[in-house]
C-alpha positions as CSV (number, residue, x, y, z in Angstrom):
1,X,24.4,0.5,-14.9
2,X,25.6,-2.3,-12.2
3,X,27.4,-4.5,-13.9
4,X,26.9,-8.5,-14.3
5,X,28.8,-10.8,-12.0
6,X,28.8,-14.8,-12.9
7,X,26.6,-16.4,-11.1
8,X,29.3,-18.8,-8.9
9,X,28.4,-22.6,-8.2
10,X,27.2,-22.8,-5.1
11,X,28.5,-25.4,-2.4
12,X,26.9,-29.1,-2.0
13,X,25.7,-27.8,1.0
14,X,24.7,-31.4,2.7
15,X,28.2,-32.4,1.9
16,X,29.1,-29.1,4.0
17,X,26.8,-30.1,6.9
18,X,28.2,-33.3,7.1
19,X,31.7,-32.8,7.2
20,X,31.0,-29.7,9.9
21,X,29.3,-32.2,12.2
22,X,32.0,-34.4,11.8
23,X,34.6,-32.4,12.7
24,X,31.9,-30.6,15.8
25,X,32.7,-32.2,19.2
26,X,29.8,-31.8,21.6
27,X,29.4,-32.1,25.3
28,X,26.3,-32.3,26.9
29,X,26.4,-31.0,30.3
30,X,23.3,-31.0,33.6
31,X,24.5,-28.6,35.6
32,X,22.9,-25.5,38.2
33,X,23.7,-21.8,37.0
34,X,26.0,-20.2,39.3
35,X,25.3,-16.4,38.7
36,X,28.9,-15.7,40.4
37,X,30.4,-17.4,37.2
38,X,32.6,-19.2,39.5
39,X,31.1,-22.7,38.9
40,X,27.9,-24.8,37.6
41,X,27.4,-24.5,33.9
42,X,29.5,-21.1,34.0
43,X,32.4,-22.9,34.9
44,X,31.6,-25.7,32.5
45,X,30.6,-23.6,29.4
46,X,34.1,-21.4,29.7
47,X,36.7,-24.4,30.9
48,X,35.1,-26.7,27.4
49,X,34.8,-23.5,25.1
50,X,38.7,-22.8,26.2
51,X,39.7,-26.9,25.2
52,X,37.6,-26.3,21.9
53,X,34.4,-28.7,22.0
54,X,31.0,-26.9,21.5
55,X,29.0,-26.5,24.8
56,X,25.3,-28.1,25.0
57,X,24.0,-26.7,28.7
58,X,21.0,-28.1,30.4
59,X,20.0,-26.3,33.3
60,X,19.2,-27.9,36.3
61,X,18.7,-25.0,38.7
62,X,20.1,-22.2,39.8
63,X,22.0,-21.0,43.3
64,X,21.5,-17.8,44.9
65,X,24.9,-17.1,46.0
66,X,28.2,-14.6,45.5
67,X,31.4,-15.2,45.8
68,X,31.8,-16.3,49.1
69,X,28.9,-18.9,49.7
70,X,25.5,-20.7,48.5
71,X,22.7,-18.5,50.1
72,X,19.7,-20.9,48.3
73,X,19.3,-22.7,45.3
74,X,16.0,-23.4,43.5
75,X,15.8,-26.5,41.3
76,X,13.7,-26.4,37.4
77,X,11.1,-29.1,37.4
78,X,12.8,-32.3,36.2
79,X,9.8,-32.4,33.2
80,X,12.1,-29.2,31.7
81,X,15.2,-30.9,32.3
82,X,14.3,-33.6,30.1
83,X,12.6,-31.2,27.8
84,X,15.8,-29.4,27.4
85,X,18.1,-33.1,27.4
86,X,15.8,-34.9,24.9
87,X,15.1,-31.9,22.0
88,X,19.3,-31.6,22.2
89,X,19.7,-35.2,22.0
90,X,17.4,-35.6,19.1
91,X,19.1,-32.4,17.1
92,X,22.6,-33.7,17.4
93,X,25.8,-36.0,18.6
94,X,27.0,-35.8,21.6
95,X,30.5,-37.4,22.1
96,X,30.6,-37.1,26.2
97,X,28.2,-36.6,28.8
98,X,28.8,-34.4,32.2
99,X,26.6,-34.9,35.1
100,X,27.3,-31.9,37.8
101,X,24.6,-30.4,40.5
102,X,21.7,-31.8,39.4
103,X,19.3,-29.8,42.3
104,X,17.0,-33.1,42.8
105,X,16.4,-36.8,43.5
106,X,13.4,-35.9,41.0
107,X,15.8,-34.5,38.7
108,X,18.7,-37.3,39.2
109,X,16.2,-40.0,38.3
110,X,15.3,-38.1,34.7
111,X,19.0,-37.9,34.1
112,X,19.5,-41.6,34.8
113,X,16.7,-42.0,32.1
114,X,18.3,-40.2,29.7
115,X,21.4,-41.4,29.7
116,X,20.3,-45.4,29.8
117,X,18.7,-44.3,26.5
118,X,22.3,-43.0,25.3
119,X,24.2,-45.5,27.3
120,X,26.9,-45.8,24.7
121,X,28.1,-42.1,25.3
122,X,30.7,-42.1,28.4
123,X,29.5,-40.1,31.6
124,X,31.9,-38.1,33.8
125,X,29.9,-37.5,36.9
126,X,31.6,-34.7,39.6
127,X,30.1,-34.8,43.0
128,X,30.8,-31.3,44.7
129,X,30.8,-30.0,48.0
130,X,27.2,-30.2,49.4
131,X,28.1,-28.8,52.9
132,X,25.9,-25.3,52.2
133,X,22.9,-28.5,52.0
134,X,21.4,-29.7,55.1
135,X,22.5,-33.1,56.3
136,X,19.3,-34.8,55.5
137,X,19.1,-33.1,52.1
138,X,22.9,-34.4,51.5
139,X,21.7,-38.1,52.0
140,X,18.7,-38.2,50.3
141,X,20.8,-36.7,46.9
142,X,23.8,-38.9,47.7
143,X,21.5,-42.2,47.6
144,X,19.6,-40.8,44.9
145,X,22.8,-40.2,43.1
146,X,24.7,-43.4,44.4
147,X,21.7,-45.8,42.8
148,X,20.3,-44.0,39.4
149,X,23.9,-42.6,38.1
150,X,26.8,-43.9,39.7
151,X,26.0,-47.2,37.6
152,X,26.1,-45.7,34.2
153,X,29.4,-43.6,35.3
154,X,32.7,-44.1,33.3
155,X,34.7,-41.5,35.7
156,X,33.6,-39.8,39.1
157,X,35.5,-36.6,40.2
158,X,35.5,-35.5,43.5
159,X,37.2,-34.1,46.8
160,X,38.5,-36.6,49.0
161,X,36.9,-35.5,51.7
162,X,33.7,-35.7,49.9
163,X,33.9,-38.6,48.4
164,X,34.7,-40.3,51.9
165,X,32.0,-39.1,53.7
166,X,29.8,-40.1,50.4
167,X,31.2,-43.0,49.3
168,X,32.8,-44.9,53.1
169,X,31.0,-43.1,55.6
170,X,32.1,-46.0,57.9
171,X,35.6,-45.6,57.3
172,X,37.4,-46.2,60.9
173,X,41.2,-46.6,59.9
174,X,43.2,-43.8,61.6
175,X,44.5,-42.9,57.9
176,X,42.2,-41.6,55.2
177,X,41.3,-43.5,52.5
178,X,43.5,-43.6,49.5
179,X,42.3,-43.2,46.2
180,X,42.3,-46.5,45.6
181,X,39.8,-47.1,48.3
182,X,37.5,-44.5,47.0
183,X,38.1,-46.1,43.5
184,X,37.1,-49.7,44.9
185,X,33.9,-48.4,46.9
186,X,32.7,-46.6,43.8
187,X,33.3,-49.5,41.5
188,X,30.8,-51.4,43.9
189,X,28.1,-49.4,41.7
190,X,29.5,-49.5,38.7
191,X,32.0,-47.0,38.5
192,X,35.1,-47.6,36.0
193,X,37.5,-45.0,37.5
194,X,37.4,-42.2,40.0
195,X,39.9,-39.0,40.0
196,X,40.3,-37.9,44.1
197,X,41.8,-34.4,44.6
198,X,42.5,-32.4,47.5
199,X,44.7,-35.3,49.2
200,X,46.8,-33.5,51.7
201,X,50.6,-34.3,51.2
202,X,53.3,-33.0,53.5
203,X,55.2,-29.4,52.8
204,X,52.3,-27.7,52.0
205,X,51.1,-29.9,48.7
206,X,48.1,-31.8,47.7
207,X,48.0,-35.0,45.1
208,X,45.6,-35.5,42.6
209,X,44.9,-39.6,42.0
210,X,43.7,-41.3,39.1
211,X,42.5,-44.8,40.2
212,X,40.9,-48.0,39.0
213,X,39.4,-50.1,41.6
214,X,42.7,-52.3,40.0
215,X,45.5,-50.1,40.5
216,X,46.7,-46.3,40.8
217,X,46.8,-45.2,37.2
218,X,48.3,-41.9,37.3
219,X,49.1,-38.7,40.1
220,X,49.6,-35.5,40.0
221,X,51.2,-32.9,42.9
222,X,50.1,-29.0,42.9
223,X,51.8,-26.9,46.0
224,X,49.3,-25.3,48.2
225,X,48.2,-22.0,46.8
226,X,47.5,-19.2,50.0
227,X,44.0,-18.3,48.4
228,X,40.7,-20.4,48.7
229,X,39.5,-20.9,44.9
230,X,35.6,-21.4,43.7
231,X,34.9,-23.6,40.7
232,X,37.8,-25.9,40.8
233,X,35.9,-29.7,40.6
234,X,33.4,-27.9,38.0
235,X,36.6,-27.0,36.0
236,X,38.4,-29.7,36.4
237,X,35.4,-32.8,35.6
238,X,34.2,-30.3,32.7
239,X,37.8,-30.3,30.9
240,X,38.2,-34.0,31.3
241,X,35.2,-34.7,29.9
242,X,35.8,-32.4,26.8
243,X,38.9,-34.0,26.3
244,X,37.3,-37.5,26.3
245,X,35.0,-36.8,24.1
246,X,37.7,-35.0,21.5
247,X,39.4,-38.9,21.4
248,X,41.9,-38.3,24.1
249,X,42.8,-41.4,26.0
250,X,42.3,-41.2,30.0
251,X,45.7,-40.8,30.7
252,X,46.3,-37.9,28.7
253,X,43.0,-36.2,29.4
254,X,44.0,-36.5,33.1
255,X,47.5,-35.1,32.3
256,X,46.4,-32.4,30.5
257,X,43.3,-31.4,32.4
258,X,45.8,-30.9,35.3
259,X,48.1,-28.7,33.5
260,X,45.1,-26.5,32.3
261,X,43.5,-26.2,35.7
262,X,47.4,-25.2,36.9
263,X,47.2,-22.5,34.8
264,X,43.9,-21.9,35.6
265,X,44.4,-21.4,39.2
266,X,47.8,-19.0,38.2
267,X,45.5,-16.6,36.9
268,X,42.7,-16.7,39.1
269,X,41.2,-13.2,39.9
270,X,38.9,-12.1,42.6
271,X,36.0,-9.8,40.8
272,X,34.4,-9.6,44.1
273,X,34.3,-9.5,47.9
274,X,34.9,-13.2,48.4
275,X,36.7,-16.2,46.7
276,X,39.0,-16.5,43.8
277,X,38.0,-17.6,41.0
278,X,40.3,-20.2,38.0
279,X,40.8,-18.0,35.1
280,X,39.4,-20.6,32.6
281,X,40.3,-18.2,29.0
282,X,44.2,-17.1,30.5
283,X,45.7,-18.1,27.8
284,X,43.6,-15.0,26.1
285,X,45.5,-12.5,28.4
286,X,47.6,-10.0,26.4
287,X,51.1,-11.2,27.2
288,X,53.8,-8.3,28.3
289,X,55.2,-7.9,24.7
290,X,51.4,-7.4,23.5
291,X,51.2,-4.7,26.0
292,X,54.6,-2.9,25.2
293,X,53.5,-3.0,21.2
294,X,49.8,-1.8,22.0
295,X,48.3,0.4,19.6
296,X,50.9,-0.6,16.8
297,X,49.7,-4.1,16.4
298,X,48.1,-5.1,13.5
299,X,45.2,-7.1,14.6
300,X,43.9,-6.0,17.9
301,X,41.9,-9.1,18.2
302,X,44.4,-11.8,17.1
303,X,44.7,-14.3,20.0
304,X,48.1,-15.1,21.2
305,X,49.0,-19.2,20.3
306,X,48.3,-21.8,23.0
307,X,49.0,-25.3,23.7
308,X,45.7,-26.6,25.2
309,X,42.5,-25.5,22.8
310,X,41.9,-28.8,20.9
C-alpha cells in the first residue's frame, strides 16, 4: 500500500507569470538565416543568449552561402514577416528592437509598419556589407532603408566604409569621413546615434566611434587581427541591443559590447574552408584547470563564472 503524501499548496500561479515576465528581457530581432552560423539570426540568437535576454527571431530570408561568401539569398514574402512580427508582438514585451538584413524594399516597408505601431521600443538598426548584391539592388534597399527605418532608428551600426558609400556617396574630401560625419548625415533622417567600426588607425589598428550628430561620445581601439572574421556587425549590433534593452545606459552597452566582441574574436574558430568565425558562447570553453581535473569534477556540466551574461 502506497502511502499518503499531503497534498502541498500549490503556487499563485498568475503571481508566478507575472514576476517571470518581469524579470524576462526580450529582443525582437528581423534578420536572414545564415546556414553557415556565422551571421543573420545565427549570430543574433547566440551573441543575445550569451548576454542573457531571451531571443524572439523573425526570419526575413535566408542566404545560400558557406563560409567564404553569399552565393544567393531568397527573401520570405513580407505578408509572413509580419505574420511572424505581429503574433510575437501581441504574445509578449519586447524591450529592444534589432533591424538586420531585411531581404526586401517589400519587406523593409512592413518592418517600418510595425515598428511605428511599437514606436516606444528603441530600434538598433545594422546595415551590413551588401557588396555580394548587385549595384542597383544595393540602391533600391539603401533608399528603401534610408526613408521607412532610418527615421524610427535610435542607433545605426555599421562599417565605415559602408556607411559612406550609404550614407555620403558624394563625399569628395581627400580624408574619409569621421564618425562624426556619418553621425550628422544619418541624423538628417532621424537617427539619434551611429556606432562606425572598421576606421583604419595607423600600426595596424582600427577605432570603433560612438557619435551623436553633437559630439564623439565614446571610442574604442582593437589591433588588427591577421584573419578575416564573418558575423562581426551581426554580433556586435545584436549585443548592443540586448544590453539596451536589459537597462544599460549607451555608454556602458557600447563599452561592454566591445569587450565581448574582443573576446569574441579571440576565440574565433574556422569550422570550415573559409572565414573565421567570433566564438559568441567562449566564455563556455573548459578553461586549462577544467581540462587537467577532467573526469574528477563533480558536475560535468557546471559552467565556469563569467563577467558578461546579464
Amino acid at each position: 500500500m502506497k502511502p499518503s503524501m499531503p497534498n502541498p499548496t500549490l503556487p499563485d500561479t498568475e503571481a508566478a507569470d507575472d514576476a517571470s515576465n518581469e524579470a524576462t528581457v526580450c529582443v525582437l530581432t528581423f534578420n536572414t538565416n545564415d546556414p553557415s552560423g556565422a551571421g543573420g539570426l545565427s549570430a543574433d540568437i547566440l551573441s543575445m543568449t550569451s548576454v542573457g535576454v531571451h531571443v524572439v527571431p523573425i526570419m526575413t530570408g535566408s542566404y545560400v552561402r558557406d563560409t567564404a561568401q553569399i552565393f544567393e539569398h531568397y527573401s520570405v514574402d513580407e505578408d509572413i514577416v509580419t505574420d511572424q512580427a505581429r503574433a510575437i508582438l501581441e504574445d509578449l514585451t519586447v524591450q529592444a528592437i534589432k533591424v538586420g538584413f531585411a531581404s526586401s524594399p517589400e519587406t523593409l516597408a512592413v518592418i517600418a509598419e510595425t515598428l511605428s505601431d511599437y514606436a516606444d521600443i528603441p530600434v538598433v538598426a545594422y546595415m551590413p556589407d551588401l557588396s555580394w548584391w548587385n549595384d542597383v539592388q544595393i540602391d533600391i534597399y539603401h533608399d528603401a532603408f534610408q526613408e521607412l527605418v532610418l527615421p524610427q532608428t535610435a542607433l545605426l551600426v555599421g562599417n565605415q566604409s559602408t556607411l559612406t558609400r550609404w550614407l555620403l556617396p558624394d563625399w569628395s574630401e581627400e580624408r574619409a569621413p569621421s564618425a562624426r560625419d556619418i553621425a550628422m548625415a544619418a541624423g538628417e533622417f532621424g537617427v539619434s546615434y551611429v556606432l562606425v567600426t572598421g576606421i583604419p588607425l595607423p600600426e595596424q589598428h582600427i577605432d570603433n566611434v560612438l557619435a551623436s550628430p553633437q559630439a564623439t561620445l565614446g571610442n574604442i581601439k582593437f589591433e588588427r587581427i591577421d584573419a578575416t572574421f564573418t558575423g562581426v556587425g551581426d554580433t556586435l549590433s545584436a549585443t548592443l541591443a540586448a544590453l539596451i534593452a536589459s537597462g544599460c545606459d549607451l555608454s556602458d552597452a557600447f563599452s561592454e559590447t566591445m569587450g565581448f566582441l574582443d573576446q569574441c574574436l579571440d576565440y574565433g574558430f574556422r569550422p570550415g574552408m573559409g572565414h573565421v568565425i567570433p566564438d559568441r558562447m567562449f566564455w563556455a570553453q573548459a578553461s586549462e584547470d577544467d581540462e587537467d581535473e577532467g573526469a574528477t569534477t563533480s558536475n560535468p556540466f557546471q559552467l565556469p563564472p563569467h563577467d558578461t551574461q546579464h
